[in-house]
C-alpha positions in Angstrom: 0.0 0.0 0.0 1.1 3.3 -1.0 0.3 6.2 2.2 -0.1 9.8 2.5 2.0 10.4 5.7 1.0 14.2 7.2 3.4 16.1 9.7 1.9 19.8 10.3 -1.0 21.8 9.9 -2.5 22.6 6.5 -5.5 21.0 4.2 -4.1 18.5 1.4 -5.2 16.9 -1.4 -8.4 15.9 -3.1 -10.0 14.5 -0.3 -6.8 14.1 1.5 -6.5 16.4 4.1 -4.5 17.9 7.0 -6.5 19.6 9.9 -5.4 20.6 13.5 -4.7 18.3 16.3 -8.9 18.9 17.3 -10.2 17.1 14.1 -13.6 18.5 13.2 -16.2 16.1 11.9 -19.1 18.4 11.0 -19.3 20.0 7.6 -19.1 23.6 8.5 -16.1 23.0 10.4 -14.5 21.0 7.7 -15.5 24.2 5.3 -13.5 26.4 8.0 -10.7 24.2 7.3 -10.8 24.7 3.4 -11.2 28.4 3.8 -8.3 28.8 6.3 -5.7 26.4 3.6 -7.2 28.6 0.5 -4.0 30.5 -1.0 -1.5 27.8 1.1 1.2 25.6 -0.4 2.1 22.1 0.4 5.1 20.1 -0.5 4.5 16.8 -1.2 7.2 14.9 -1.4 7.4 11.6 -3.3 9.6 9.5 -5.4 10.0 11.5 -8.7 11.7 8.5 -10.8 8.1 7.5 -12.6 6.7 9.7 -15.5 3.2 7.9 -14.8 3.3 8.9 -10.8 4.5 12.1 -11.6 1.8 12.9 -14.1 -0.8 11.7 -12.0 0.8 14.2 -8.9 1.0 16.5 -11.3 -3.1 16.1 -12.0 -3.4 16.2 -8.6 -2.2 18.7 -8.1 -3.9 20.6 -10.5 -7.4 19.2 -8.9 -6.2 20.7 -5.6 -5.6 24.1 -7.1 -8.8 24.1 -9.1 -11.2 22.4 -6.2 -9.3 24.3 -2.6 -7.1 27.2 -4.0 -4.5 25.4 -2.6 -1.1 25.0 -3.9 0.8 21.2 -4.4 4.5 21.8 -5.0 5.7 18.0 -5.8 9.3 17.7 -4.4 10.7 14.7 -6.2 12.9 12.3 -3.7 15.5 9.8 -5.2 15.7 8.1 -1.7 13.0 8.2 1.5 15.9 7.9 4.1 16.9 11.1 2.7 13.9 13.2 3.5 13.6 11.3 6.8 16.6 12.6 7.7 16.1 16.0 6.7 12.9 16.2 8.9 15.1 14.0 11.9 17.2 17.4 11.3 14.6 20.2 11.4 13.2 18.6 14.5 16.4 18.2 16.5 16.9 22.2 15.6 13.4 22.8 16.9 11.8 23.6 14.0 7.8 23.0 14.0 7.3 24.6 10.5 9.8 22.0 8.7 9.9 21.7 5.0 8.0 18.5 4.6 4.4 18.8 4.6 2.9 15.6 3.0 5.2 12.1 2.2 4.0 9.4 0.3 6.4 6.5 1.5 6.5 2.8 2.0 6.0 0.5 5.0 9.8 0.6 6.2 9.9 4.4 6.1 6.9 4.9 7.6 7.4 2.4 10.8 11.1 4.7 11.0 9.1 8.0 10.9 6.4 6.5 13.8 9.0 5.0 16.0 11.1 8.5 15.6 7.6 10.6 16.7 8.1 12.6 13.0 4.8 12.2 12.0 2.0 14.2 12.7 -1.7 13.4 13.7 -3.5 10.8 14.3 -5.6 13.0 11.4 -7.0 9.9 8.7 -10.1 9.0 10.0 -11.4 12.2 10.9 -10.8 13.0 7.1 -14.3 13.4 5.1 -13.2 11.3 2.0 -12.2 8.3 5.0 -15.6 6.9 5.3 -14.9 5.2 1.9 -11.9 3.5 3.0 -12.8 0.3 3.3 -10.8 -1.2 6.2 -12.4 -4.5 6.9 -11.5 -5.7 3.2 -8.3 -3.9 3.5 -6.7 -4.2 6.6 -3.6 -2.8 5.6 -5.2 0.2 5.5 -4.6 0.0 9.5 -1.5 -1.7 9.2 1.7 -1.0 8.0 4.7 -2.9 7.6 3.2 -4.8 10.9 2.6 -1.6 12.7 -0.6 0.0 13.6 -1.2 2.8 11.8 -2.6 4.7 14.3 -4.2 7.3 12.6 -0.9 8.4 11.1 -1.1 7.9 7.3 -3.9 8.1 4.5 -4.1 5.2 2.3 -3.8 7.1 -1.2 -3.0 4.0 -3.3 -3.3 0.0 -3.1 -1.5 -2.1 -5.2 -4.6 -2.9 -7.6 -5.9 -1.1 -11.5 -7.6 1.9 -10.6 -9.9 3.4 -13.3 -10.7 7.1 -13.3 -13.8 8.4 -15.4 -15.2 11.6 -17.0 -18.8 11.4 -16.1 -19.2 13.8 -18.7 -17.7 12.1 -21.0 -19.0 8.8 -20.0 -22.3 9.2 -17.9 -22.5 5.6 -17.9 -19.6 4.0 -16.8 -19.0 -0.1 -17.6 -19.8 -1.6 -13.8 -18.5 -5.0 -14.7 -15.8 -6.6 -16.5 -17.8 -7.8 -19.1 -19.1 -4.4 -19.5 -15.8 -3.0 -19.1 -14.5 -5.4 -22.2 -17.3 -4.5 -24.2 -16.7 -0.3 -23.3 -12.8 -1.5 -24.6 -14.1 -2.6 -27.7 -16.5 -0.2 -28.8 -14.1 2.8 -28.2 -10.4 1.4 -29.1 -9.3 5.1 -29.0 
């Protein structure tokens, strides 16, 4: 499972988002939150080697601009244990403003990050998109690299074929595969 790990205070991503440490349920405390991150950057910071992931940040990215007025710099990381030693750094100098806002990491990173307190929250489940998760078919989505996940990390990915659609577009989306095959053939393009 790929994760959304969050360590301060701002809104995220499409549906993905970072609140303070009193997590709001209602609605018109959840639209506080998207008025107060309006105009905000955050730097996500994820492996850059893919053209695919980085075009789909990249989309992202755009969405969160378009939908929250908020601003997704991607910073492209080579190598996790660098990044987790840069915030290691910025907390040992007292810093509580550090230049890591979201992380999308792997199991071992993330169980490094928890052990080290680096992380912040517990913030999923008190996201709005996070009643969709579904973590009785996925209990990874609660455990990571055999560690509870405590609240700390958004699932943003699973290792699975993911289709995205235009309802515009397609108002009627295949809901099957056999639908699916026959969508396939019927618009090769």
């Amino acid at each position: 499972m790929q994760t959304l790990i969050a360590r301060r205070h701002l809104l995220a991503l499409i549906g993905t988002t970072i609140a303070t440490p009193a997590f709001p349920q209602s609605t018109s405390a959840w639209s506080t939150i998207e008025a107060k991150a309006k105009g905000q950057t955050v730097y996500f910071n994820a492996w850059g080697g893919s053209e695919t992931i980085n075009a789909y940040i990249q989309w992202a990215a755009g969405e969160a601009q378009k939908r929250f007025g908020v601003t997704v710099q991607h910073v492209k990381i080579a190598d996790a244990p660098d990044m987790i030693k840069r915030v290691r750094n910025e907390k040992a100098a007292g810093k509580t403003n550090g230049s890591v806002d979201l992380v999308w990491i792997n199991g071992e990173n993330f169980l490094t990050m928890k052990r080290e307190g680096l992380l912040f929250g517990p913030f999923a489940e008190s996201l709005p998109s996070y009643a969709k998760v579904d973590v009785q078919g996925k209990p990874t989505t609660r455990l990571d690299f055999a560690e509870p996940t405590d609240g700390l990390e958004a699932p943003w990915g699973m290792a699975q074929l993911t289709f995205m659609v235009d309802s515009k577009r397609t108002p009627k989306p295949p809901q099957s595969l056999a639908e699916l095959q026959a969508f396939a053939k019927a618009n090769p393009s």
